[in-house]
N, C-alpha and C positions, 0 to 999 in steps of 0.2 A: 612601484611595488615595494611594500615595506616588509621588514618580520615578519612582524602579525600577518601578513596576507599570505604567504608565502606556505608550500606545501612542509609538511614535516616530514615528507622521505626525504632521504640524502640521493639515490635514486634521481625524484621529481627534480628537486632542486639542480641536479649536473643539468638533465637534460633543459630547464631553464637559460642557464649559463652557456651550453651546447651551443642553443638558437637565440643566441645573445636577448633573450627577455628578462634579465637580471643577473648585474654585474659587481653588487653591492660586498660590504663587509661581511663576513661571515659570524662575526660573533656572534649568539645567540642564534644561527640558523640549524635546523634538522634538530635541536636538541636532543641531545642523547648520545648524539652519533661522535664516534673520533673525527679529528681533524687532523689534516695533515699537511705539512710543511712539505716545498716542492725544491732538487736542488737536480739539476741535468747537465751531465759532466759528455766529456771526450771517452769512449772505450780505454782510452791509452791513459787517463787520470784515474778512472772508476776503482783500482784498486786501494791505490793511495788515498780517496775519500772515504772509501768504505774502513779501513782502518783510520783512518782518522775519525769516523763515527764510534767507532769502538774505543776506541780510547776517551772520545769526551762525551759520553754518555746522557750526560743534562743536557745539553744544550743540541745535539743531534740523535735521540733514541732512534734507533731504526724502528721503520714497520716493515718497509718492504722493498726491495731492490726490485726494477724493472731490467730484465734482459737486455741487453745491445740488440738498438732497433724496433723494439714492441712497445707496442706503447697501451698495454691491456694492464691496471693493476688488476692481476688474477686473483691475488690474494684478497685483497682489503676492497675490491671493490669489482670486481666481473662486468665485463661490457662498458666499463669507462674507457675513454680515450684522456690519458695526462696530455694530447696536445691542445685539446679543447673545454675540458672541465673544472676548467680552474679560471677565475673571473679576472684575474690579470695576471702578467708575466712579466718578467722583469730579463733583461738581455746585458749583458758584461762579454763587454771582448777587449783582450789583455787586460783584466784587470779595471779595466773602467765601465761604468755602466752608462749605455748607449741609448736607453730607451724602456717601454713599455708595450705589450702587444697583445691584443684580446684573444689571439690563436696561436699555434707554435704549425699550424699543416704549412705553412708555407718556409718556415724553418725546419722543415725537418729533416734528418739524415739516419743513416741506418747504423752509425757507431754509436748515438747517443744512449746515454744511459742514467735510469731515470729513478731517485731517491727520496721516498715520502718516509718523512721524517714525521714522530710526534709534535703536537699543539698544544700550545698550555688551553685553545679553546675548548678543548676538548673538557677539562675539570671545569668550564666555569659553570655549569649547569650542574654540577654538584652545590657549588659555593653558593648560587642562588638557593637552591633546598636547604641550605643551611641556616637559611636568612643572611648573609653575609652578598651586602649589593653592590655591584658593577657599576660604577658612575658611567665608563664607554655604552655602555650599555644601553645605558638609560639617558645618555646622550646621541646614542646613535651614531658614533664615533669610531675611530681606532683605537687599540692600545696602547699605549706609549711606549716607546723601545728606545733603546739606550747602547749605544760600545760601551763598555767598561774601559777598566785599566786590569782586569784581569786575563790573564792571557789562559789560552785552551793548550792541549796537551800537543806537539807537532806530529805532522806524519807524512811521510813522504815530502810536496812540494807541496802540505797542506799547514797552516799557520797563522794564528791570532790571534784577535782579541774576541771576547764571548759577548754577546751580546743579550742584554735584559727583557722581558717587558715587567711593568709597573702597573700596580692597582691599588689604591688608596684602602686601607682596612682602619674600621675604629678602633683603635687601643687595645677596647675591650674584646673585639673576636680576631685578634691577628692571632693567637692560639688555635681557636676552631680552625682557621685557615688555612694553619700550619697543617693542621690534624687531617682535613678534608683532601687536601691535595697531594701529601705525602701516598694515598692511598693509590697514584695513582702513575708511578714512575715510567712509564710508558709514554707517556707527555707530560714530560719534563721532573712532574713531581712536587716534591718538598719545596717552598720558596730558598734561595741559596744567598740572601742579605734581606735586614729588615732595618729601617731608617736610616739616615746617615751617609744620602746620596752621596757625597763627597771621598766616602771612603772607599767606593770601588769606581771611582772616575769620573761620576756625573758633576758636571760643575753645578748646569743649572735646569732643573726638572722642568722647567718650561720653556727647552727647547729642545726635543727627542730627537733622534736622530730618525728614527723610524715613527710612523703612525701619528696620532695628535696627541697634546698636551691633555692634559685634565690636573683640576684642582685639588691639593691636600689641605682637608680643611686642619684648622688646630684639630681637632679631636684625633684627628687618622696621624697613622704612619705612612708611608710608601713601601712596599713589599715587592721583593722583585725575583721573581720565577726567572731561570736559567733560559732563552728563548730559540727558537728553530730557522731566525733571519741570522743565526751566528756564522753560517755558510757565503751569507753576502757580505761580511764585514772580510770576510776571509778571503773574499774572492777579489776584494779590494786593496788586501794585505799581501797574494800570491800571484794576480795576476794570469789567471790561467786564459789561456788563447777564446776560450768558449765557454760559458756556462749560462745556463736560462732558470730561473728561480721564479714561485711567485710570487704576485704582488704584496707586500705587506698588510697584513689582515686581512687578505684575501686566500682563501684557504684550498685546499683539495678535499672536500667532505667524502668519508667514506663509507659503505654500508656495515662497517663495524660498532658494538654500539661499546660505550664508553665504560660500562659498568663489568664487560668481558675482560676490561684490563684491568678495573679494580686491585689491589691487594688487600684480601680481609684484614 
């Protein structure tokens, strides 16, 4: 099942992913719809992250905290289940990451507590209406994500390095792109570096840490949005006993649509 085939409710699409008939990258899926970054801590960490989202605001916007135990996002999305509608999950005990898993019901526990963070996929369906094109895209690909060398704000037992994603812009619209996604601080926002990987840590663009490579042609720059996997670098930095995240460019879609978060 590809995009194109696929329903544009975000709704349709969970329950897709639900009854595992589509397990794919979410870029471009539900268009319109926010997306949202998945990070599931211990009851007895929950505070210490959620300031620590407060404090680094790019790179973890809140949408929605899930109570200890529930696993309903009420807000952003009524009758989901965060242990099942998300197309992969990612699993860290102490610190190291252990695996990947298409469900959390069989992990599940009633301290856990569950944090849908902004998506920079969320603006790319802006950037397309602007004419400004998505090579992942249009590759059918992931994003490219990156550690930096810039480090995030601490809080509590919470500490690290920020992590990127990357989209190749021609020259000539890396301005509109600035313009388009500044609009949209909710997920993520304004790009936060523009050329010159080497200055906040990437040695070498073709090899991300997260998601796939893509090409910058001469004409483009590399631009890179503040990213929502900054939680798994963290988690790798702090070592917390427990934490489940999801998959890289695999999203949590939500029935919020993207133009609600806008800023005129």
């Amino acid at each position: 099942m590809t995009i194109q085939t696929l329903p544009t409710s975000a709704r349709d699409v969970r329950e897709l992913i639900r009854t595992d008939q589509w397990r794919g990258i979410t870029s471009g899926v539900a268009p319109g719809h926010v997306q949202a970054n998945l990070a599931i801590l211990p009851k007895e960490l929950a505070f210490d992250f959620l300031l620590f989202c407060q404090r680094n605001p790019k790179p973890c916007p809140l949408l929605e905290v899930i109570e200890a135990g529930s696993v309903e996002p009420k807000i952003t999305a009524p009758g989901a289940d965060i242990r099942t509608d998300v197309p992969a999950y990612r699993i860290y005990e102490n610190g190291v990451f252990t695996g990947e898993t298409e469900s959390l019901v069989d992990h599940w526990r009633d301290d856990l507590v569950s944090f849908l963070l902004g998506c920079s996929f969320s603006f790319e369906t802006a950037m397309v209406e602007a004419g400004i094109p998505l090579r992942h895209q249009d590759l059918g690909s992931n994003v490219a994500m990156y550690i930096t060398n810039i480090a995030t704000t601490p809080a509590g037992v919470f500490s690290g390095p920020m992590v990127v994603s990357m989209r190749p812009v021609k020259r000539e619209q890396v301005v509109r792109a600035v313009q388009v996604t500044t609009r949209f601080p909710a997920t993520h926002g304004a790009p936060i570096h523009i050329g010159s990987p080497e200055a906040i840590g990437i040695q070498d663009l073709d090899k991300p840490d997260f998601g796939d490579r893509v090409d910058v042609l001469p004409d483009e720059e590399p631009v890179f949005w503040a990213c929502g996997v900054t939680p798994q670098a963290v988690a790798l930095n702090c070592k917390p006993p427990l934490m489940f995240a999801h998959g890289p460019g695999k999203m949590f879609i939500t029935d919020h649509k993207d133009v609600d978060y806008a800023v005129l």
